[in-house]
C-alpha positions in Angstrom: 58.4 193.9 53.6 58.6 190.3 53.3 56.4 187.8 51.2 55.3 184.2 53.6 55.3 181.2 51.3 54.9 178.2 53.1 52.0 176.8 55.4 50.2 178.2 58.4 49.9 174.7 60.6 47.5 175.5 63.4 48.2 174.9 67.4 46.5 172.6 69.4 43.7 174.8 70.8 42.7 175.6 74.4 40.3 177.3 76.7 42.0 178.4 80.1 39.4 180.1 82.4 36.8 180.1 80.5 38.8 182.1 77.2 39.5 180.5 73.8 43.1 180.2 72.8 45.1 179.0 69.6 42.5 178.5 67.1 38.6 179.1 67.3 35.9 181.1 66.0 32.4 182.9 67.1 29.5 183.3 65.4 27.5 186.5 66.5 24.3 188.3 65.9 25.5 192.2 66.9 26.4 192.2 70.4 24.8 188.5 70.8 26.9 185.2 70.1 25.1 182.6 69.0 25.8 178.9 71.6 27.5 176.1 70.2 26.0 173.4 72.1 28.4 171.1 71.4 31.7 172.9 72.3 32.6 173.0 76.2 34.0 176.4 75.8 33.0 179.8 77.7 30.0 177.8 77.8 29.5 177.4 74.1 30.1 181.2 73.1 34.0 179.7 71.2 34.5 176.9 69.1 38.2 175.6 69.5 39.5 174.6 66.1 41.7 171.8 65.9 44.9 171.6 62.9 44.2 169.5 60.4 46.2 167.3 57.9 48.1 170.1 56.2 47.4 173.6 57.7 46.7 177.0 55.6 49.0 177.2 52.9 50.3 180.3 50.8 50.7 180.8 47.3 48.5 177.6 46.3 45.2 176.4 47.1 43.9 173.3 49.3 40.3 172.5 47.7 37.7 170.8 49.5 37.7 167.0 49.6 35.2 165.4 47.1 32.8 164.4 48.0 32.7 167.6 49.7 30.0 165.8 52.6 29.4 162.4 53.5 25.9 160.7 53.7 25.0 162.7 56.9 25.7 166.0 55.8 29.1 166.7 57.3 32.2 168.2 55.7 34.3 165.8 55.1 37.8 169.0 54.3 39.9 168.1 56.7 43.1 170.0 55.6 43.5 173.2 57.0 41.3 172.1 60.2 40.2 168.8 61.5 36.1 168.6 60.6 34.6 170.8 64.1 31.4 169.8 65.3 28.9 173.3 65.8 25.5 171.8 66.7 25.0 168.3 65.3 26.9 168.4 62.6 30.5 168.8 61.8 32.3 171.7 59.3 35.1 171.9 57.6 37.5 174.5 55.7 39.5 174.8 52.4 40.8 177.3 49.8 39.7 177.1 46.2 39.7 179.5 43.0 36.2 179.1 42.8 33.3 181.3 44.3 32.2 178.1 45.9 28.8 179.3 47.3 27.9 181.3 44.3 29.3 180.1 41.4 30.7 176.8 42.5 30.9 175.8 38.7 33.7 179.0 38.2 35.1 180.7 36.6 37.9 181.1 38.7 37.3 184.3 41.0 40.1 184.1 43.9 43.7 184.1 43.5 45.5 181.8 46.2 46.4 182.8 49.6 49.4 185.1 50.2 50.8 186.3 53.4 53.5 189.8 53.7 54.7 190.4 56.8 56.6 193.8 58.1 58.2 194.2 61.8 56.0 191.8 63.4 52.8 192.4 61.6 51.1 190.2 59.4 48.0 190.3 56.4 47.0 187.5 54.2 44.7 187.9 51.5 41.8 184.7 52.3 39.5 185.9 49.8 40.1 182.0 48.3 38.5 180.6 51.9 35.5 178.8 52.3 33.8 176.6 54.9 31.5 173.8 53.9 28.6 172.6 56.7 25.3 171.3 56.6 25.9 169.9 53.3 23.3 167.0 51.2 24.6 164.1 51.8 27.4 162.7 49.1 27.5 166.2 47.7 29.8 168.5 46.6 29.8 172.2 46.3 29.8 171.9 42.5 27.2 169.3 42.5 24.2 171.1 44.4 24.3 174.3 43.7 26.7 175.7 46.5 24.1 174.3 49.1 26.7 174.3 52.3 29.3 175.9 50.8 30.1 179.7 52.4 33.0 181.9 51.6 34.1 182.9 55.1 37.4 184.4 54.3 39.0 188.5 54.2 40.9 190.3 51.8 43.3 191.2 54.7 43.2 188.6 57.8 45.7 190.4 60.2 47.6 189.4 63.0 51.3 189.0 64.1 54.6 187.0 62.8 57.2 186.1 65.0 60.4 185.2 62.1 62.3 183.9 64.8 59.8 181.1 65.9 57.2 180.9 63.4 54.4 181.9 65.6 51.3 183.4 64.2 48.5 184.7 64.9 45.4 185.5 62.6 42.3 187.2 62.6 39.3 187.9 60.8 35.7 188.8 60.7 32.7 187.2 58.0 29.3 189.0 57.1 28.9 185.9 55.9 27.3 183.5 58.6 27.4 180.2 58.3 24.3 179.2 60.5 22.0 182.3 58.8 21.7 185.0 56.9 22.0 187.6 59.9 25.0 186.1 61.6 28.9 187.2 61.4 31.7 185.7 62.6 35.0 186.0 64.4 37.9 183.6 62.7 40.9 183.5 65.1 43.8 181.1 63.8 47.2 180.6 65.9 50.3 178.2 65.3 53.6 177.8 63.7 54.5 179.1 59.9 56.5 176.5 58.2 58.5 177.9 55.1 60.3 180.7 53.5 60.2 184.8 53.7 61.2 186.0 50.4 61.1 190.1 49.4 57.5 190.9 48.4 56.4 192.4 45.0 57.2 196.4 44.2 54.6 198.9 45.6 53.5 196.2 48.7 52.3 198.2 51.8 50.9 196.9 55.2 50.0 200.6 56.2 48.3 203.3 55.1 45.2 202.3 53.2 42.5 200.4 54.3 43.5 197.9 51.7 46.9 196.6 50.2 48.8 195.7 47.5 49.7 192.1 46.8 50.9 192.8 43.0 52.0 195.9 41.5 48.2 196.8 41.0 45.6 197.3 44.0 43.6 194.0 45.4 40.3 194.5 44.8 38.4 196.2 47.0 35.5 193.6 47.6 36.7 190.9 50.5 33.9 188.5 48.6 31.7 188.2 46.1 29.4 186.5 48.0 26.1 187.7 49.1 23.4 186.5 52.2 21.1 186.3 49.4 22.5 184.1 47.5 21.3 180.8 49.9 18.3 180.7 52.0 18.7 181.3 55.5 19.8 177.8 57.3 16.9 176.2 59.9 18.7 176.8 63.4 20.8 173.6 64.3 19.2 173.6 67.1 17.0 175.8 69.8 19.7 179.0 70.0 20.6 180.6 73.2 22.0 183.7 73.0 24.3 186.0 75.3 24.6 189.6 75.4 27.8 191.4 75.5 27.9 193.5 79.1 29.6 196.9 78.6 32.9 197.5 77.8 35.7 196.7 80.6 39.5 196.6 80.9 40.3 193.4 79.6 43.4 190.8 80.3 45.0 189.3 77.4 44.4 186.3 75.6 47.0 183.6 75.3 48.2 184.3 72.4 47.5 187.7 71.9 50.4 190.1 71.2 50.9 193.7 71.5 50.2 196.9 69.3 53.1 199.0 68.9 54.0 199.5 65.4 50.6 197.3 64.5 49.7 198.0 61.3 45.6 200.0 61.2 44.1 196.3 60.1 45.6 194.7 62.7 44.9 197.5 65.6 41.4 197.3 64.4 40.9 193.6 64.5 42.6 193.5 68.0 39.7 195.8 69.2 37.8 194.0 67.6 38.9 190.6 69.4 38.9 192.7 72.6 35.4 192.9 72.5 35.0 190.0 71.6 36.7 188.6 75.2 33.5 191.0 76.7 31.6 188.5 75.5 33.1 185.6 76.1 33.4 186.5 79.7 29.5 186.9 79.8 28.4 183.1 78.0 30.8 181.7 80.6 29.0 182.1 83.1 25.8 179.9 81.3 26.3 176.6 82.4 23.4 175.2 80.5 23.6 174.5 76.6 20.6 174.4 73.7 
C-alpha cells in the first residue's frame, strides 16, 4: 500500500465515436442525462474537461481564485481544469478546507486530498472538492453566501494507477447537482501523476469496507456535508433535453478504461457504474439537435 503525493495533471480530452475519453463529466436525472448544449459531445450527453494550470494535487489544497466569478457569472478557478462552458456559462473546480457551499465562512471541515494506491488500484479522498458555476458577478464563495459554490467531490474517487507511467484514471459520482437539486453527476478524470509513492499510514486498506482508512482512525463516513437544501434549485440554463438510457447491452470499452482483476469493491462498483453510463451515451449520440 502506497501513499501518492504529487499532482494529478489531466489529459487532453477526447470524444472518438461518439464516447467521452480523458477527462469529462455527466450530469443525470436517474436514467436521464441532462444536454449540454454547448459541448459537441455524444450530442451533448459528456462534457470534455480540459487540464488546467496545475492539475489535482495531493496532500494540499488549490482554493478557488478570488474573485471566485467575474462580472458575468463565470468561474474564474482555473487550476485543476480550464473554466468548461455547460450552457452559457463557464464552471470551474478547486479544493479547499472549507464547506464552500454551506459554510463558506469555515471552520475548516475537509482535510486535503490524498491518494493510496495498491496493485493497480487507486482511491482518493476528494471530500475537499468543489465546483463553482453560475456565480454573482465579482463574487466569491465567502462573500455571497455559497451562491454557486457546490461540493461535488467523494470520500473515495476510485480508479486505476499505472507506477510505471503515471497514468490514471478517476471516477466519481455527486448527489450533489450542480444545475438543480434533483441532478447527480458522473466525474471522470484521466492523465499523468506527477510525484512521489511513499508507504502509507498503519491500518490503510483499499479493500474490504465500504470505506477506508487514510490515518490510523476511520475517515468519516459522510462523503459531504452538503445538502440539496441548502441552495435553491438553479433556473435551467437553458430549455433541457433529456435522453433516456436504452436497456442494458454488452458494452466496448472506453479509451481509457482499464480492467477489473484484483479491482478493489469501490472501484468494481464505479466501473459499473461508468458502464452504464456508456448505455447512455450511446443513446444522446444519436440527437443531433441541442437545447
Amino acid at each position: 500500500m502506497q501513499r501518492l503525493v504529487g499532482t494529478f495533471v489531466l489529459g487532453q480530452p477526447s470524444c472518438p465515436a461518439g464516447h467521452p475519453a480523458g477527462s469529462w463529466f455527466i450530469v443525470s436525472f436517474g436514467s436521464k442525462v441532462q444536454q449540454n448544449s454547448a459541448s459537441p459531445c455524444a450530442g451533448g450527453a459528456a462534457t470534455l474537461l480540459n487540464p488546467g494550470t496545475v492539475g489535482l494535487p495531493t496532500g494540499r489544497f488549490l482554493p478557488d481564485a478570488r474573485p471566485t466569478f467575474d462580472g458575468q457569472g463565470d468561474s474564474l478557478s482555473a487550476g485543476v481544469i480550464q473554466p468548461t462552458l455547460f450552457g452559457s456559462q463557464k464552471l470551474g473546480m478547486a479544493t479547499s478546507p472549507d464547506d464552500v457551499q454551506d459554510a463558506p465562512d469555515g471552520p475548516a471541515a475537509f482535510s486535503a486530498p490524498e491518494a493510496l494506491t495498491q496493485d493497480g488500484n487507486l482511491v482518493v479522498d476528494l471530500r475537499a472538492l468543489d465546483v463553482t458555476y453560475r456565480g454573482q458577478p465579482d463574487s466569491t464563495c465567502a462573500s455571497d453566501a455559497g451562491n454557486g459554490c457546490w461540493q461535488e467531490g467523494s470520500e473515495q474517487a476510485a480508479g486505476s494507477y499505472d507506477p510505471a507511467t503515471g497514468a490514471f484514471s478517476l471516477e466519481w459520482f455527486s448527489s450533489q447537482g450542480f444545475t438543480g437539486a434533483s441532478a447527480g453527476v458522473t466525474f471522470h478524470l484521466a492523465g499523468t501523476f506527477v510525484g512521489r509513492a511513499g508507504v502509507a499510514p498503519p491500518g490503510t486498506s483499499l479493500s474490504g469496507s465500504p470505506r477506508y482508512a487514510v490515518t490510523d482512525s476511520a475517515a468519516s463516513t459522510t462523503s459531504s456535508p452538503a445538502s440539496a437544501s441548502a441552495q435553491a434549485p438553479a433556473t435551467p440554463i437553458e430549455p433541457d433535453t433529456t435522453v433516456p438510457a436504452p436497456p442494458a447491452t454488452s458494452l466496448a470499452a472506453t479509451a481509457d478504461s482499464v480492467g477489473t482483476a484484483g479491482a478493489s469493491p469501490a472501484a468494481t462498483v464505479l466501473r459499473a457504474a461508468a458502464a452504464a453510463l456508456v448505455v447512455i451515451i450511446g443513446a444522446a449520440a444519436l440527437v443531433t439537435g441541442h437545447p
